[in-house]
C-alpha positions as CSV (number, residue, x, y, z in Angstrom):
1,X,-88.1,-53.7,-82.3
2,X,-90.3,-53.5,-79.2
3,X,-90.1,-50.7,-77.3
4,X,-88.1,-51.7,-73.8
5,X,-89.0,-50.3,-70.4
6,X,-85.5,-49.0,-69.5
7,X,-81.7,-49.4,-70.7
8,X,-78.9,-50.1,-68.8
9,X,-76.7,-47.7,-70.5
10,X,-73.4,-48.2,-67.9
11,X,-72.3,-50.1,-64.7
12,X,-69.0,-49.2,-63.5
13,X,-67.0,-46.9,-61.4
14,X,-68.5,-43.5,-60.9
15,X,-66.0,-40.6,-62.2
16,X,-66.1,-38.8,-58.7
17,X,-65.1,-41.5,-56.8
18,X,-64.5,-44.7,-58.2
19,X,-67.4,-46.2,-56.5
20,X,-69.8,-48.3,-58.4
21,X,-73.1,-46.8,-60.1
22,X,-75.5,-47.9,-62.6
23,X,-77.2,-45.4,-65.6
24,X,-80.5,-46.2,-66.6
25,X,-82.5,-44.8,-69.5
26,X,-86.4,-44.8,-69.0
27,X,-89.1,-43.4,-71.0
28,X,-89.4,-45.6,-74.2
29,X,-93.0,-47.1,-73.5
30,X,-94.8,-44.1,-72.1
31,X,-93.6,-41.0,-69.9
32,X,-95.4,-38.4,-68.9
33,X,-94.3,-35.1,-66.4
34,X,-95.9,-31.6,-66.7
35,X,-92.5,-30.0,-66.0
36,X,-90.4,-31.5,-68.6
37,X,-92.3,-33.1,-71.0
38,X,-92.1,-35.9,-72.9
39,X,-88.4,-36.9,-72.2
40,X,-86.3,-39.9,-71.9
41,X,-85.3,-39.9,-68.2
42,X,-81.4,-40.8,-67.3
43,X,-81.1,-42.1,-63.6
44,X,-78.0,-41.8,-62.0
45,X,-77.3,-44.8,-59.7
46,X,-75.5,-46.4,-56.7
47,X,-75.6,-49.8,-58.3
48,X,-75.5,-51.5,-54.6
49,X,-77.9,-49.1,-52.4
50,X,-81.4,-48.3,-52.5
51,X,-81.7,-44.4,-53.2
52,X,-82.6,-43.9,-50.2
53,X,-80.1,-45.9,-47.7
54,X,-77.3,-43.9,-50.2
55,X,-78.8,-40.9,-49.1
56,X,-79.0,-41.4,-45.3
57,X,-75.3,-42.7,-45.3
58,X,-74.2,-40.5,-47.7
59,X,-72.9,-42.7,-49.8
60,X,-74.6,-40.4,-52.7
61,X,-72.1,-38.5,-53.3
62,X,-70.7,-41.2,-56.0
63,X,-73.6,-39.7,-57.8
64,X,-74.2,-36.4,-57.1
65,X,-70.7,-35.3,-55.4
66,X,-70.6,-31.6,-53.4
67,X,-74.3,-30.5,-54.7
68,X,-74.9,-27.9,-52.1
69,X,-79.0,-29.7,-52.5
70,X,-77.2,-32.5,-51.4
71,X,-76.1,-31.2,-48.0
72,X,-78.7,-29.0,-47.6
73,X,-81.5,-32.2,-48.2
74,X,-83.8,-29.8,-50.0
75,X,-83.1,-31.8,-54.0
76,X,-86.4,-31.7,-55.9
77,X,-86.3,-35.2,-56.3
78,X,-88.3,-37.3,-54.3
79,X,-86.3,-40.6,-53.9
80,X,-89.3,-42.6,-52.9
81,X,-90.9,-42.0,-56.2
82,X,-88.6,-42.3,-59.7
83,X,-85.0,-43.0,-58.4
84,X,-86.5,-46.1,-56.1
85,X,-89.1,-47.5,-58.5
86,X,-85.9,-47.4,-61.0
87,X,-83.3,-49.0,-58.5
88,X,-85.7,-52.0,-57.7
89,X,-86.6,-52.5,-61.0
90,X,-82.8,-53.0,-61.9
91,X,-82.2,-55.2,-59.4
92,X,-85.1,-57.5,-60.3
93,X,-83.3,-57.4,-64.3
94,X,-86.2,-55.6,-65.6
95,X,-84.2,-53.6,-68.2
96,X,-82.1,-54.5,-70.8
97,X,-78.9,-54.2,-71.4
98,X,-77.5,-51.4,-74.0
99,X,-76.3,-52.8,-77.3
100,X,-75.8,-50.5,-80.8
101,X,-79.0,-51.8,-81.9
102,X,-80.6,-49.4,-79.1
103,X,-79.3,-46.4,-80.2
104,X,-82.6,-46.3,-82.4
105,X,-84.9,-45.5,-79.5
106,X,-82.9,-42.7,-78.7
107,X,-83.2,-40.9,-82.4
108,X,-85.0,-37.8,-82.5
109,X,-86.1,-38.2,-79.1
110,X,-85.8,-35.5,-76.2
111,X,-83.5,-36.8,-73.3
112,X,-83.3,-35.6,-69.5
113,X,-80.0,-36.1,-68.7
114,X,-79.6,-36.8,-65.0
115,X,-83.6,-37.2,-63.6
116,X,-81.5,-37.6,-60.6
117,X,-77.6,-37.7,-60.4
118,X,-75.2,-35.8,-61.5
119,X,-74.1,-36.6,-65.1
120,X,-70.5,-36.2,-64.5
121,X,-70.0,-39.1,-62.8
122,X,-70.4,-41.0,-66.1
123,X,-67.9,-41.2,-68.9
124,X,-69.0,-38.6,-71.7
125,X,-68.8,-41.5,-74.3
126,X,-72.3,-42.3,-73.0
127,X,-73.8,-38.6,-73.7
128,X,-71.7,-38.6,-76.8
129,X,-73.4,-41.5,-78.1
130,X,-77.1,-41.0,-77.2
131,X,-77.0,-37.3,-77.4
132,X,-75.6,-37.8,-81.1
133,X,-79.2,-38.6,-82.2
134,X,-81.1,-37.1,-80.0
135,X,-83.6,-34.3,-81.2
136,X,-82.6,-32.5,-77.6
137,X,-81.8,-32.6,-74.4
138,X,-80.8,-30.8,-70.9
139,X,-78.5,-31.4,-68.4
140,X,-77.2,-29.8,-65.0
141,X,-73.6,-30.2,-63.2
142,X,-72.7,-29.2,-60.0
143,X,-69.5,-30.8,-60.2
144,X,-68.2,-27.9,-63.2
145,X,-65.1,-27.1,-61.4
146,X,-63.8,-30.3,-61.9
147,X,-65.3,-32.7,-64.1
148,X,-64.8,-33.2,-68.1
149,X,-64.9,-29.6,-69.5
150,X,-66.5,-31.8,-72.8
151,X,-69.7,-31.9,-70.3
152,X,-70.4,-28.5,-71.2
153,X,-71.9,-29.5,-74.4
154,X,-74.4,-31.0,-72.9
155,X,-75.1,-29.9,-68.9
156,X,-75.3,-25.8,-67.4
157,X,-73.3,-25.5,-64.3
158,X,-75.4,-25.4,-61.6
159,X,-74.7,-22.7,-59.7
160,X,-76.0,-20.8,-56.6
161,X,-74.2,-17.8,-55.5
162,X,-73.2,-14.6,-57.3
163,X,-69.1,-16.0,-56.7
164,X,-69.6,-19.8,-58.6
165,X,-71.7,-17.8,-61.4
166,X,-68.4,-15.8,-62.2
167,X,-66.2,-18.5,-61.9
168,X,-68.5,-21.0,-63.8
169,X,-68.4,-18.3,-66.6
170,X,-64.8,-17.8,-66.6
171,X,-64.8,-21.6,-67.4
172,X,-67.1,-21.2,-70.2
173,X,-70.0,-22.8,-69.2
174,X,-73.3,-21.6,-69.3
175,X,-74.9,-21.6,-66.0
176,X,-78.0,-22.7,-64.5
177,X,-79.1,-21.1,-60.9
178,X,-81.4,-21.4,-58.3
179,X,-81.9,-18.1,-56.1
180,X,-83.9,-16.5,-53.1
181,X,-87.0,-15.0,-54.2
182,X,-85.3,-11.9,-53.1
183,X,-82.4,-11.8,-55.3
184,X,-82.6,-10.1,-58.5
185,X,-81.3,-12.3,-61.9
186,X,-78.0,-11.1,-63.4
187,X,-77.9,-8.9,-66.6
188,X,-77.2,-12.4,-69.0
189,X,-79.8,-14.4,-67.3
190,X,-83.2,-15.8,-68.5
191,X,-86.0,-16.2,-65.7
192,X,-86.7,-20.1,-66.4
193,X,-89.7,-20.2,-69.0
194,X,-91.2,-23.2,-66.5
195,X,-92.5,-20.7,-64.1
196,X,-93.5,-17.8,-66.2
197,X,-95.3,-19.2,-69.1
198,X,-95.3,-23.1,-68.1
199,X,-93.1,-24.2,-71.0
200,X,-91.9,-27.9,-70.8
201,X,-88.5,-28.7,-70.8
202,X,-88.9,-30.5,-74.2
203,X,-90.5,-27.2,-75.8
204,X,-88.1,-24.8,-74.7
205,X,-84.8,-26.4,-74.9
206,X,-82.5,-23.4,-73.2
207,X,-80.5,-25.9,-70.4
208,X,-78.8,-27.7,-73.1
209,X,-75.0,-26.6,-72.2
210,X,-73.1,-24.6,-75.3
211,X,-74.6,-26.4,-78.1
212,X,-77.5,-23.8,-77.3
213,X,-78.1,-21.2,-79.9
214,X,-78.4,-18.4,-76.8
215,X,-75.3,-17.5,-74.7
216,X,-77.9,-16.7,-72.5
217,X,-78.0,-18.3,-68.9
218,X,-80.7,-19.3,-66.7
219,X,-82.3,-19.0,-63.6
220,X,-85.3,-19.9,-61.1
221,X,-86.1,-19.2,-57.8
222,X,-86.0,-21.9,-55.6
223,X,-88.8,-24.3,-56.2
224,X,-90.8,-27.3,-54.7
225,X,-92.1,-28.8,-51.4
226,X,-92.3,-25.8,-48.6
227,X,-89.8,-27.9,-46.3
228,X,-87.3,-28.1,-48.6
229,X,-87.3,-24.5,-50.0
230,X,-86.9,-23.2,-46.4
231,X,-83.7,-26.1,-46.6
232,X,-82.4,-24.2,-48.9
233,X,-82.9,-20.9,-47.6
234,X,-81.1,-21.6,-44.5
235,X,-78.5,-22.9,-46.4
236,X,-77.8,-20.6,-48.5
237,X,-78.0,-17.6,-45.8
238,X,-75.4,-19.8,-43.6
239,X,-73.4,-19.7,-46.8
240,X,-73.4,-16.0,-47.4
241,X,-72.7,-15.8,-43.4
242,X,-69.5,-17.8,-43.8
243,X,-71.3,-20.7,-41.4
244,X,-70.7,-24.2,-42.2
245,X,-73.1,-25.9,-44.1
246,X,-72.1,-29.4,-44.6
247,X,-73.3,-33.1,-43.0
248,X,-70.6,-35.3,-41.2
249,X,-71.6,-38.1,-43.0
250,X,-68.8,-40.4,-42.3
251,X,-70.1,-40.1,-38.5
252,X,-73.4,-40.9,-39.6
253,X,-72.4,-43.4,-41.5
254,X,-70.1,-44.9,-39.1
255,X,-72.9,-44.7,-36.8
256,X,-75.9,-46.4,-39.4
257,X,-73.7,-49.3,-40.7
258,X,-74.7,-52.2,-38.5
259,X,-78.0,-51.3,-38.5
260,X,-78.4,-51.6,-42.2
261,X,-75.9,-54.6,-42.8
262,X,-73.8,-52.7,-45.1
């Protein structure tokens, strides 16, 4: 069977808030990033707004909910690279619709759950299926409090402050955290192995929830463009100062609309 370019693995309402969304699997034909490896890539959609226009309105949160990245605008991913390239791709019907003879590209293949979205906004059926024959895969929630507690197979808890990393483990999950480069790891975490001995997400395996063979948890400090760490800097210290942090989005929103005929 030839290999497609992507899957359409679900279109429906989003989990967080009945909105609808779109999964996609890339990565069958040829994938290539330094960080994670050779991975299938998940993409977590709006299924009616480019990447981009979600983000400005805020509409994103059917697909990534109360990620403090979110407000803060310092996420990793850049939406004018993989998420848009995915979402125009989808609506010109370049990828094929997900059928049981699919599940073959999947086996013992390495899969990135959530390149960008957060992966509770999609029924666990859909991890339960591919991740059934997958060799491995890694996944991050910052929506642990309350989506599916199944997730936890599968995703870490994202986590940033010293107060979610309790809770999250009182939950059970284990936990994935970004930090200040002045804050020390905790006694059960593992300095992420990407940024001390460059090991690829598909080599190391650690951020694949509790079906992990370590209890151990992990940890980074906070990474990428120079703009976007000093984002989260800010937001974080406005955190730990009791300030408020978030976007009025439905003002922004209200205030966008027109403009961009939605």
């Amino acid at each position: 069977m030839k290999k497609p370019k992507g899957i359409v693995l679900y279109q429906g309402k989003s989990l967080i808030d009945k909105k609808m969304i779109v999964v996609i699997a890339t990565g069958f034909q040829k994938n290539y990033n330094k960080k994670t490896g050779d991975m299938i890539q998940i993409w977590i959609l709006k299924a009616d707004n480019p990447p981009i226009i979600a983000k400005r309105l805020g509409l994103d949160y059917s697909i990534c909910g109360d990620c403090k990245q979110r407000h803060f605008g310092s996420c990793y991913v850049n939406l004018c690279h993989g998420p848009s390239r995915v979402y125009y791709a989808y609506q010109n019907s370049s990828y094929e619709k997900y059928d049981e003879s699919m599940l073959e590209f999947f086996k013992g293949r390495d899969i990135r759950i959530g390149s960008y979205g957060d992966p509770s906004a999609v029924p666990i059926h859909i991890w339960d299926t591919i991740c059934s024959v997958a060799n491995s895969y890694t996944g991050y929630t910052h929506n642990w409090k309350k989506c599916n507690p199944d997730l936890k197979k599968y995703c870490m808890a994202s986590v940033e402050l010293k107060k979610e990393y309790k809770q999250a483990k009182k939950l059970g999950w284990r936990t994935f955290r970004a930090k200040l480069e002045e804050d020390s790891k905790f006694e059960n975490e593992i300095i992420c192995p990407a940024t001390t001995v460059e090991l690829s997400c598909n080599k190391c395996n650690l951020c694949n929830g509790m079906t992990s063979k370590t209890k151990k948890d992990v940890v980074i400090t906070a990474h990428g463009a120079d703009f976007k760490i000093q984002r989260f800097i800010k937001g974080i210290k406005k955190i730990k100062n009791k300030k408020k942090y978030k976007i009025n989005y439905q003002n922004r929103y209200e205030e966008l609309r027109k403009a961009c005929k939605i």
